[in-house]
C-alpha positions as CSV (number, residue, x, y, z in Angstrom):
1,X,-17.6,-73.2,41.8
2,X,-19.2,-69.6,42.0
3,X,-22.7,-68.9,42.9
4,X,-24.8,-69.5,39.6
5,X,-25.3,-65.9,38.1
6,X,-28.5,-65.4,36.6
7,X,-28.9,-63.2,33.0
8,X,-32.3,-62.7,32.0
9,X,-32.5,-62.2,28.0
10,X,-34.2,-59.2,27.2
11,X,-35.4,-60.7,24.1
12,X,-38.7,-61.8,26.3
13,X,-39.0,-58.3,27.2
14,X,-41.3,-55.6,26.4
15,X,-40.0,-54.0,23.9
16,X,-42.6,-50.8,24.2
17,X,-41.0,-50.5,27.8
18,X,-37.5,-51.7,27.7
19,X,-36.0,-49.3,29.8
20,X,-38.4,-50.1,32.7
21,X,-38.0,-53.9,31.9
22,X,-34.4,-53.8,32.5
23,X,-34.8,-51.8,35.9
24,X,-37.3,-54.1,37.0
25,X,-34.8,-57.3,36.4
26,X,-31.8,-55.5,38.2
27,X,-34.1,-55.0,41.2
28,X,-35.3,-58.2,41.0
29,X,-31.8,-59.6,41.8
30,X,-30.8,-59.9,38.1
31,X,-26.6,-60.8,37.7
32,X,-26.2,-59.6,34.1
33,X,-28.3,-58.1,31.3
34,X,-28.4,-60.7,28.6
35,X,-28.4,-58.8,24.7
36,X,-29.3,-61.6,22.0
37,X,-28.4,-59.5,18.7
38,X,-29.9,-61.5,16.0
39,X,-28.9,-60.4,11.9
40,X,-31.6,-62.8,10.5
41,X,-28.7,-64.2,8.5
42,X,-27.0,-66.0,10.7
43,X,-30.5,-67.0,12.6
44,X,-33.6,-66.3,11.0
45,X,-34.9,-63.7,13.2
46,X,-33.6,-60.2,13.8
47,X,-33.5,-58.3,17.2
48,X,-31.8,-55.5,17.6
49,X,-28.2,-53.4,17.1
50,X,-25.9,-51.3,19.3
51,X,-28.2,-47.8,19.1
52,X,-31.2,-49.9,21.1
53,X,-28.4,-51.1,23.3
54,X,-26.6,-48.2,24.2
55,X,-30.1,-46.2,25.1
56,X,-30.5,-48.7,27.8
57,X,-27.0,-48.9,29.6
58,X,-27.9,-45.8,31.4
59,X,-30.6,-47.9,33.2
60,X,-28.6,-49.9,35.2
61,X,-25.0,-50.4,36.1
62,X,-25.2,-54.5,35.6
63,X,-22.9,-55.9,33.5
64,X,-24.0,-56.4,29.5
65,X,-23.4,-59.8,28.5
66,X,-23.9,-59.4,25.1
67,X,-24.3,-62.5,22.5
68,X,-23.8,-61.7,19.0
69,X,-25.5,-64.1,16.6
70,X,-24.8,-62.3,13.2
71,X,-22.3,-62.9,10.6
72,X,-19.7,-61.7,9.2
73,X,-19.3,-60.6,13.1
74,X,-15.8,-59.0,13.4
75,X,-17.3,-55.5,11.6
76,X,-19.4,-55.0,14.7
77,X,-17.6,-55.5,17.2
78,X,-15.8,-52.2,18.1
79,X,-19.8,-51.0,17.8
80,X,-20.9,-53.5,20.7
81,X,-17.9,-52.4,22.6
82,X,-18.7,-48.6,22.5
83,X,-22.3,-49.2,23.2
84,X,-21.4,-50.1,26.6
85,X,-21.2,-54.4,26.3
86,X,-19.4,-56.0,29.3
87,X,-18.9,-59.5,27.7
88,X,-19.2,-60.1,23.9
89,X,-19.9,-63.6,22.7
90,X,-19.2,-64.9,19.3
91,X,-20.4,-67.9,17.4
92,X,-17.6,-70.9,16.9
93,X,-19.8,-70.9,13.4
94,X,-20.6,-67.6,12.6
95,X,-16.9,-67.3,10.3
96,X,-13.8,-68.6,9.9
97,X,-11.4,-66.8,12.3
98,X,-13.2,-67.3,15.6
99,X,-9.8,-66.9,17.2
100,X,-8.8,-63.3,15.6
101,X,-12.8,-62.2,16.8
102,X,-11.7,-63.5,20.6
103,X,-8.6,-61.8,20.7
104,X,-10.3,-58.0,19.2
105,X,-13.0,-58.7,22.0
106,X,-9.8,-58.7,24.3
107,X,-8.1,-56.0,22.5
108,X,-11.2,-53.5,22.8
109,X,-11.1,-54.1,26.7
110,X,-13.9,-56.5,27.1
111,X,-14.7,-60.3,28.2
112,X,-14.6,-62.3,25.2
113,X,-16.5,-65.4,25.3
114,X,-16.9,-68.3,22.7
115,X,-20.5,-70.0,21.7
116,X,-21.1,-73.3,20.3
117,X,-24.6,-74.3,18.5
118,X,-26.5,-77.7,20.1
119,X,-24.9,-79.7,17.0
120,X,-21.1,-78.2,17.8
121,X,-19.1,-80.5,19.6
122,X,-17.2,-79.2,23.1
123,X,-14.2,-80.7,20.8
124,X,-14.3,-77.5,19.1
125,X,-13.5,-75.5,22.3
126,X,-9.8,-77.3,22.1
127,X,-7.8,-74.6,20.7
128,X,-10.0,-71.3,22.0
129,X,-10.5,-71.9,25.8
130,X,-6.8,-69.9,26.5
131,X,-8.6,-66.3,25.0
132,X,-11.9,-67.0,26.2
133,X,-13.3,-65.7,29.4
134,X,-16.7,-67.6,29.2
135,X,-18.6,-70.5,27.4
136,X,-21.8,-70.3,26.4
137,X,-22.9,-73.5,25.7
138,X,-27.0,-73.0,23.6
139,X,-29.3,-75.3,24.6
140,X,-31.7,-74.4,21.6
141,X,-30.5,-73.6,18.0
142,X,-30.6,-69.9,18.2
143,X,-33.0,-67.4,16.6
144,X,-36.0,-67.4,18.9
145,X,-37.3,-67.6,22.4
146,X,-39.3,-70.2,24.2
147,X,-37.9,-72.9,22.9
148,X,-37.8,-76.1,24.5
149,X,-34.3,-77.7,26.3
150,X,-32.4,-79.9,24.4
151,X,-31.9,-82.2,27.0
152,X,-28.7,-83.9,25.2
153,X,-26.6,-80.7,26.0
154,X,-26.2,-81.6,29.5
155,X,-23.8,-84.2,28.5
156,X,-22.0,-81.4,26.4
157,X,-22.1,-78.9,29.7
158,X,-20.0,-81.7,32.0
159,X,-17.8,-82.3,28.9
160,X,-16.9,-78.2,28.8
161,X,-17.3,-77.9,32.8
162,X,-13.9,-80.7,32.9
163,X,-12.2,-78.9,30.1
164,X,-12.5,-75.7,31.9
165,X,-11.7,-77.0,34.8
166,X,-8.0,-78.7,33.4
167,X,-7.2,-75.3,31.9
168,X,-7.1,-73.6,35.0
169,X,-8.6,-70.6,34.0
170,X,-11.5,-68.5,35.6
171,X,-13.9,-69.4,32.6
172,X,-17.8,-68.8,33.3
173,X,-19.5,-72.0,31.7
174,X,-23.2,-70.4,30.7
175,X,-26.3,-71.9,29.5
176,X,-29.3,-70.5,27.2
177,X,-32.1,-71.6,25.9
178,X,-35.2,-73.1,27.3
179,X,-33.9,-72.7,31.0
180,X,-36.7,-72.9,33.3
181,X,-36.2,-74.0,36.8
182,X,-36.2,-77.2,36.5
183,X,-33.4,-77.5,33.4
184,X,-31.4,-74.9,35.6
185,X,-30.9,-77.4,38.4
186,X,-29.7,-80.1,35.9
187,X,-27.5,-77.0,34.3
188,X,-25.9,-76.5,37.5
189,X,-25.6,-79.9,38.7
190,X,-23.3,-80.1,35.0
191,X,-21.2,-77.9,35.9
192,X,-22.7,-74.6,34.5
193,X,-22.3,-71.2,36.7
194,X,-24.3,-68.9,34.5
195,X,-27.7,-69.2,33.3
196,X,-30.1,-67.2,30.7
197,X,-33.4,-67.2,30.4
198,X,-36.1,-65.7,28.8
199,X,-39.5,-66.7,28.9
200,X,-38.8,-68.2,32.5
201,X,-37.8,-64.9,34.1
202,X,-40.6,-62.1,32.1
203,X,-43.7,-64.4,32.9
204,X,-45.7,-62.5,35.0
205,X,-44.4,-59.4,34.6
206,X,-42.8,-56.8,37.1
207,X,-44.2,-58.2,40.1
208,X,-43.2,-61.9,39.4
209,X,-39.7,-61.2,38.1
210,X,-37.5,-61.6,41.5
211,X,-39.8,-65.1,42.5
212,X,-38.8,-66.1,39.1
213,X,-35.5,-65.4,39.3
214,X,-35.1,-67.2,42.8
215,X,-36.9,-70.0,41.4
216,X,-33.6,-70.6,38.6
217,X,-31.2,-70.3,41.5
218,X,-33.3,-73.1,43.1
219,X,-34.4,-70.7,46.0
């Protein structure tokens, strides 16, 4: 398994300082940029689109893992692309053609990965794991920060960890919501290589931000 890669979500950010936020979490040691895009449809909360993402991806050269929680989601997704996304991850629940959305993620160029909600069985993964390049399994219903672990999705990460690993495929298998050090040792010891978090990595600001990010890697 590959070292776990750490995305801090920019939702816990300072927003008044974005820019400076996201250089600060690259030097901090930072794997990818995590982009929660929230429509307050789909989740009740809204974030932010592709103009606020595309003035940041000057700032660093980290890859955007971008996770779209809006619906209808296939109109967008040429937007995310341009703005500079990496990765673009779509809801299992967010619409009906979950397979069309993976394989335009593909088409535009870009990692395509597949989400499934806390009450979405890995069951639903059967048929999508072949066009997906990660698995982002939530740990909280989506539509806010700080929420607290659900610990019954570990038993869901070690069921998607063994179907990844019988397909064969070089899959990331990533975590969010409510990760703090201690849930991201039980994530990893499930089978999960990447992990986001929020809260946990922007406490403390600036000066805190690469101890907090070691502390999630277990270092």
């Amino acid at each position: 398994m590959n070292p776990v890669r750490i995305a801090p979500s920019i939702l816990s950010a300072d927003f008044a300082r974005l820019g400076e936020e996201v250089r600060a979490i690259d030097a901090a040691g930072a794997d990818w940029i995590h982009i929660d895009v929230m429509d307050g449809h789909f989740v009740p909360n809204i974030s932010f689109g592709p103009v606020v993402m595309k003035a940041i991806r000057g700032v660093t050269a980290k890859p955007f893992d971008v996770h779209l929680m809006i619906a209808p989601v296939d109109p967008y997704l040429d937007a995310f692309a341009e703005a500079g996304a990496d990765t673009i991850s779509v809801h299992v629940e967010a619409g009906p053609h979950i397979h069309r959305s993976l394989q335009h993620i593909k088409g535009l160029g870009k990692r395509a990965g597949v989400v499934i909600c806390p009450g979405t069985p890995a069951k639903a993964l059967d048929y999508l794991l072949d066009s997906a390049d990660l698995v982002l399994v939530m740990s909280v219903n989506p539509g806010f920060g700080g929420q607290s672990f659900i610990e019954n999705q570990l038993k869901k990460i070690e069921a998607v960890r063994r179907m990844i690993d019988v397909n064969g495929r070089a899959i990331d298998l990533e975590v969010d919501g409510g990760v703090d050090p201690r849930w991201a040792r039980r994530c990893i010891d499930a089978g999960a290589d990447a992990l986001v978090a929020g809260t946990s990595v922007f406490r403390g600001g600036p000066a805190a931000y690469a101890a907090n990010i070691a502390a999630l890697r277990g270092g």
